[in-house]
Structures are given as C-alpha cells and as structure tokens.
N, C-alpha and C positions, 0 to 999 in steps of 0.2 A: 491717542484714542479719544475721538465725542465722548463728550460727559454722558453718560447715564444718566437716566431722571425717570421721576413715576410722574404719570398725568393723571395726578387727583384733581379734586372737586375745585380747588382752589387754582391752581394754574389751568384749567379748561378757560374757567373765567377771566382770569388775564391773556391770557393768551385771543378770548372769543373778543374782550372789548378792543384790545389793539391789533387785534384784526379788521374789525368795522372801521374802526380812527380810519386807518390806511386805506381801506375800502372808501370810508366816504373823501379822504382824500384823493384818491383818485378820479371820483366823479366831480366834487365841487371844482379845485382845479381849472379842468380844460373849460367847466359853467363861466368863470369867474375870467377865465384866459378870453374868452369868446368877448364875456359884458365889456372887462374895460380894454381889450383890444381894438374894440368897434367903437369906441366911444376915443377911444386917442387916434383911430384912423380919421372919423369922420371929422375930428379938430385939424386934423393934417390937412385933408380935403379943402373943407372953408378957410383953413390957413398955409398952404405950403410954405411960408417963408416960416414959419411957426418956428423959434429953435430949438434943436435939439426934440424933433416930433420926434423922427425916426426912429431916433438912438431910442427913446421911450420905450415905443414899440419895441426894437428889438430886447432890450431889456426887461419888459413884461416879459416875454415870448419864453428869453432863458431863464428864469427865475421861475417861470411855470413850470419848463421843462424838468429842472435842477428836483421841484418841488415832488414832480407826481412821481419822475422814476424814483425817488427814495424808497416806496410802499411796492415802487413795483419791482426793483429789483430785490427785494427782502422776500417777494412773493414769490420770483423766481429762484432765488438761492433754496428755500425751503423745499420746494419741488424738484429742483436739483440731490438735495443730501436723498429724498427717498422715502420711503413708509421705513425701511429696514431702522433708518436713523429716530433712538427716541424722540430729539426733539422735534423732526421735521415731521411724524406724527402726533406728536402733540399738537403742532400747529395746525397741520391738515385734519384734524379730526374736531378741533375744538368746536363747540356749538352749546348754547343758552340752553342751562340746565332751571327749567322751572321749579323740580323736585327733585331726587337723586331718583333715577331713571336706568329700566333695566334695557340693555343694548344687547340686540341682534342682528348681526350682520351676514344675511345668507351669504352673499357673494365672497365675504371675506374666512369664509371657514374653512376653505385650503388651503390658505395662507396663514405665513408665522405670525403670531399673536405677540401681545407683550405679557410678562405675568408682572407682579405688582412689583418683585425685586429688581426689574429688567433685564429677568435673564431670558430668551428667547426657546421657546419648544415648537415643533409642529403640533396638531389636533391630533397625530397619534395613529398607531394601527389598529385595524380591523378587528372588534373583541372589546374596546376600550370604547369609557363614554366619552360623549362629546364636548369636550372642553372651550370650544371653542367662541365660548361667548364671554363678553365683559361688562362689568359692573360699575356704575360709579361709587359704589356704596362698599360692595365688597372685596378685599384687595387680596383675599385668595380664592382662584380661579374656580370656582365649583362646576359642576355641569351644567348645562342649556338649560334641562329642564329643574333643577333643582335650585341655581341660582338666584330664578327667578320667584320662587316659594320664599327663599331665608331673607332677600331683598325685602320683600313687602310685610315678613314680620318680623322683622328684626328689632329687639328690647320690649316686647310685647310687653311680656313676664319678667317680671326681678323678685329678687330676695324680699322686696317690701312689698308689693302687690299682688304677689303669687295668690293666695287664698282668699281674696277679694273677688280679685279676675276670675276663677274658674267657680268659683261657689256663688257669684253673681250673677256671671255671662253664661254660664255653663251648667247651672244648674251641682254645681261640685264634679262635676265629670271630666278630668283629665282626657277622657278617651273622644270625649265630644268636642272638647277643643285642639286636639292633635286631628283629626276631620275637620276641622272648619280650617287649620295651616291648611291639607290639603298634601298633594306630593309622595314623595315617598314615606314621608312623616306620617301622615292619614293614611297610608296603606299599608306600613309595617309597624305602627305602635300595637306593642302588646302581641305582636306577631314574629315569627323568624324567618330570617331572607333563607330560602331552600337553593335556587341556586347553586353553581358553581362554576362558571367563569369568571373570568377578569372583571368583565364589568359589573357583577353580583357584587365581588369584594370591593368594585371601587365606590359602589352604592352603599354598601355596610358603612363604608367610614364615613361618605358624607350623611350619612344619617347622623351619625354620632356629630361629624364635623359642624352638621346645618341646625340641630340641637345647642349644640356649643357657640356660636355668631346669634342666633338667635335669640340667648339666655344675656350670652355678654358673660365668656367664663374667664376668670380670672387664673393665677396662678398661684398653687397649691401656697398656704399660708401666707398668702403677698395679693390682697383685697385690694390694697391702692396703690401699689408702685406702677401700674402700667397707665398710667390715664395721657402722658403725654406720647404724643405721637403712635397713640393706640388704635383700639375700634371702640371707644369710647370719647375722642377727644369731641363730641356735641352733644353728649350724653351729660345727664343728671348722676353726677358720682354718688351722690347720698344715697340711692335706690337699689344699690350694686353692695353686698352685706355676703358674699362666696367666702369662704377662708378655708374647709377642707376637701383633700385632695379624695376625688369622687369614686375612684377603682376599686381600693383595698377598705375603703372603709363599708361599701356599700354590696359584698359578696359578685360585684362583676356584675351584676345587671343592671344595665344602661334605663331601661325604659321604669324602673323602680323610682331611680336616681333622680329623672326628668321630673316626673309625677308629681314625684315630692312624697312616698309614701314613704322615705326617710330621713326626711326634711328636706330643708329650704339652702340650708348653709351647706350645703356639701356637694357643691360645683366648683369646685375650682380644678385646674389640669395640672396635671404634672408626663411627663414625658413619654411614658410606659400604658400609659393610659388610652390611645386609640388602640393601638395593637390588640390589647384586653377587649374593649369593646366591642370593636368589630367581630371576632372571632368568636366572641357569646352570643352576638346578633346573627350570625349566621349557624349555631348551635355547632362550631366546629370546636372541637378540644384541641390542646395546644399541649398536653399530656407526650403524647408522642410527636417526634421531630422526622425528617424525614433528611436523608443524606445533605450534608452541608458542601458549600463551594469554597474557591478560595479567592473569587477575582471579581468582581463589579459584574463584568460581563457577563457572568452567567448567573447573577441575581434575578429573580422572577418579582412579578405583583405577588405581595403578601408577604414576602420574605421579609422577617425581624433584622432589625441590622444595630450592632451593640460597640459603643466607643469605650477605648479603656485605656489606662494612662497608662500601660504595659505591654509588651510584645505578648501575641498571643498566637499557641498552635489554631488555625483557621478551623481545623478537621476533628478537634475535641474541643470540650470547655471545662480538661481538667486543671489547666491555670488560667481561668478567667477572671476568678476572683468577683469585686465588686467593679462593676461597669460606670462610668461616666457621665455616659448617658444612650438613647435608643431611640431609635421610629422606624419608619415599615416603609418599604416600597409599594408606592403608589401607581407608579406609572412607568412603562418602560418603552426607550425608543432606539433607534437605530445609535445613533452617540451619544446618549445618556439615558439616566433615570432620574424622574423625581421622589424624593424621599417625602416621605408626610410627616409634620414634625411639629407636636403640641406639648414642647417644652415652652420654657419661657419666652422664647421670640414670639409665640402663637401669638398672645395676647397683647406683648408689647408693640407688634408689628402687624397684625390683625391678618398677616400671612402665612399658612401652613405648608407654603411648597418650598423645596429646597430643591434645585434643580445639582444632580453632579453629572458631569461629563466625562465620560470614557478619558482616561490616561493616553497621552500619544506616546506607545511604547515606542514608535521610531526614534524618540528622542531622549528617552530613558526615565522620563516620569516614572512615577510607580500608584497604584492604588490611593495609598495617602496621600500624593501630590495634587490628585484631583479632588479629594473630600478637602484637604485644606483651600482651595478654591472659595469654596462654600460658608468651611466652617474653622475659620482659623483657630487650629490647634497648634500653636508653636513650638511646644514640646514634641523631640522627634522619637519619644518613646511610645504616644498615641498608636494604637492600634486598632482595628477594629473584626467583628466577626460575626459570622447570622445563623439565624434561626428557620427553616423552612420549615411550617407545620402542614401545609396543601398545595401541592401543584393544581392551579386553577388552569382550567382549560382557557384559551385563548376564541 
C-alpha cells in the first residue's frame, strides 16, 4: 500500500520548489543543448579533421537527453499514480502559498476529497452541507461557507487579550464582534438554530466546532500538552491560558461560555462536550431518547455513540456503567460515517473527523473491527452503544 501523507503548509512548499527545479530543468536543458551544440557543430565545420568533434556532439546530445527526461519522467510517474494517490496529489496540486489561503475548487466538488487523516469521503448526500472545500490552515474539513469565516479568524481572541479586544474594538460588545466574524457566527450568536434537518445539526456543531479553532481550545486540564503537531504549532503558546473543561462547568450554554460572561479560563474540550453543545444550540433536550440500534448501519446524524471497556446490551444502558469515551455522528454515507470527535486528538491533531467504514460482513468483520480501524482499542472487551435524541430529517 502508497504511503499515506497529509499535504500541509510545509510539503506544498517542497514539493512547489522541486517542481519548478525540474520545471526549469526542462527548459534550460534543450536552451543550453541548442548553445553549445551549435557552437561544437560550427568547430566541426571550420574543422572536420577536428578529433573527436562528433563523438562531442553526440555526447552533449545524451547527457542532455539523460538530463531533461529525469524531471520528466517524475512528471510522468506522478500523473500516472493519479489524484486518488496522496502523494501524486500533493504533487499535482502543490502551488506558492503567499499566506495560508482559503481553496475552492468548483470543478472538484464531485470528486473524493482528501480529509486531513487521509482517509477518503465523497461531498455526501442530498440534506448534508457542502464539504467539499479545503484549507491550508484548517485540517478539519468544515463546510464551504463556514471554512472560509474560522480561516480568516482564527486566534483573534485568547485567554490574554479577550477583554482588551472586545472592550477596545468592540466597544465591550461580544454581540458586535460575533457580527464583524460574520457566518453563521453573526447570525446564530445569542440566537437558537430552529431548524431540523441534517444540515441544521451539522451547522450546530460547526458553530460550536468554528468557535472552538477560532479560540484555539485546548483539552480539559491539559493547557500545554498539545502544542506539538497541533493547531497551534505558529501560534504564541503564552496567550493560550484554557484549563477548564467548558460544558459541565458552564450549565450547557455555549454562546455564555464564548462571551466570556463566565470567564476567560474555561474553554478547554473534553469529549462529551459537542454533543452537549449542539443540542442546546438547537434548543433540543436530550432528556428523552428515542429507540436505539444495534449496528453502524443504521446510525443516523446526531446519534451519540458511547465506547466502554465492557460488553454491552446495545438496546438498554442498564450495564453501561462508566463509558470510555463518546462523539456524535456527523455525517453519513453510502460505506461509512464520520464521527465528530473533540476528545483529546481534537486539539493534538487540529482534526475532528473520524471517518469509520461499514464492516465487510462477507468476511466476517464485526462492528468493533471497523471502529478499531480508526480508533485502536486493543482490548477485545471494548464495546460500544448510542444514544438517539432526534431523527433529523434528511
């Protein structure tokens, strides 16, 4: 199997400069073939007995040859492996990034995408937002329109300039600077998504989600373990001061939380915490559950999904005990789902999607053999079980 790879900020760049190299190798080359080709022809001319003219010549000629196919046939192999192949899309796509820059590609929105982990989804069915766009900046796939909002403000606000920045710029108004973000940001702060399809709820979380990238949210009592290989690795660590965990200490509402109308310290995520979120943005209670499944396949958007270091009845949660851990179903496709998931990888990996693929029961996978895919649980007593509080209309 080709290696997997993510095409961040830093390999576009390698990949964009030895591109050109080979590029301008190509054209200097046959320039350079032509100069002293013509210049050891016209010594042969004025001298035919000359020795060893020929041989010259022809030794220019392959040493040219030897020189330009190296760039071209690399050119050729990359175009050969395909878009499907990471790296022959990193190749093909690379291009001089003057600032991290927000990328739309009409023509490519029916086409599989990559997400940051390099696991492969289509743009999805009819009902569901459009994912189909990507970021240099952000490595988990938000939607078209919303991407392009958390890109351009992303670290605005931290823990240390919070109340500088809005009591400065804003006149102390929280409500006037969620309007100048702009998005869904500016048009549901302070407000509840009414709503009820698929793409209402997948709008609830990125609200919460595009809040979350935005702030630069840490994980619940762990302020500075995530800085390497994070969404903070060009960021000023000093200015990043989150240490509690933002759901249970703040009575469930998100847009309080944001504001800061109970302080500044108390963003940080922990796992349970979009599920909560979303589902008070959209004023649904989570109080009553509605009939549970027992198989991947028939998980819907919204549905709570619960890991537990213990076999568990699917169809009650009277030995469920204390769970593991939990995230929600984001997204559902014809062979898989993506899970949204702002435990601790959120921030270490600046990724929230967790794509799992349907079990190939022809060969006797089971449920857990495809979540372990994802999320290596080695222990084969791992279980898992969900929660539906809304069938959202499609």
């Amino acid at each position: 199997m080709i290696l997997k790879i993510v095409c961040d900020n830093s390999l576009n760049s390698i990949f964009y400069i030895v591109k050109n190299i080979l590029n301008m190798i190509m054209i200097i080359v046959p320039i350079l073939l032509i100069i002293f080709g013509s210049i050891s022809f016209v010594k042969l001319v004025k001298n035919p007995e000359e020795k060893n003219g020929v041989k010259k010549i022809i030794n220019q000629f392959l040493a040219a040859a030897i020189v330009f196919f190296v760039p071209l046939t690399v050119n050729v192999v990359m175009g050969m492996l395909g878009d499907g192949n990471d790296i022959s899309r990193c190749w093909n796509e690379a291009n001089k990034i003057e600032k991290a820059s927000y990328i739309s590609n009409e023509k490519e929105k029916n086409k599989k995408k990559i997400v940051s982990n390099a696991s492969e989804y289509e743009k999805g069915i009819p009902g569901q937002l459009d994912f189909s766009c990507t970021s240099n900046v952000i490595k988990g796939q938000l939607s078209c329109d919303t991407l392009k909002v958390v890109e351009k403000h992303m670290h605005e606000l931290n823990a240390n300039n919070f109340y500088d920045v809005i009591n400065n710029q804003y006149h102390g108004s929280f409500e006037e600077y969620a309007k100048s973000v702009g998005g869904i940001f500016g048009e549901y702060y302070g407000k509840q998504i009414e709503g009820r399809t698929v793409a209402d709820f997948q709008m609830a979380c990125e609200y919460v989600l595009g809040w979350m990238y935005m702030y630069g949210w840490t994980y619940w009592g762990s302020p500075t373990v995530f800085w390497k290989n994070g969404f903070y690795e060009n960021y000023d660590k000093s200015k990043v001061q989150y240490y509690n965990e933002g759901a249970y200490k703040n009575n469930q509402n998100f847009d309080l939380l944001i504001s800061a109308k109970r302080g500044v310290n108390n963003m940080a995520s922990a796992c349970g915490e979009l599920e909560i979120f979303a589902y008070d943005k959209m004023g649904i209670s989570r109080a009553k559950q509605l009939p549970k499944v027992s198989r991947l396949r028939d998980l819907k958007v919204g549905d709570g999904v619960y890991f537990f270091n213990h076999k568990v009845d699917k169809t009650s949660e009277k030995d469920w005990g204390i769970g593991r851990h939990n995230v929600i179903v984001g997204e559902v496709y014809d062979d898989h789902l993506v899970f949204y998931d702002v435990g601790g990888t959120f921030p270490a990996s600046g990724n929230y999607k967790r794509p799992v693929y349907f079990p190939n029961e022809s060969k006797g996978e089971s449920d857990m053999d495809a979540i372990r895919k994802e999320y290596p649980y080695y222990d084969k007593n791992v279980d898992w079980g969900m929660r539906r509080f809304y069938d959202f209309e499609s």
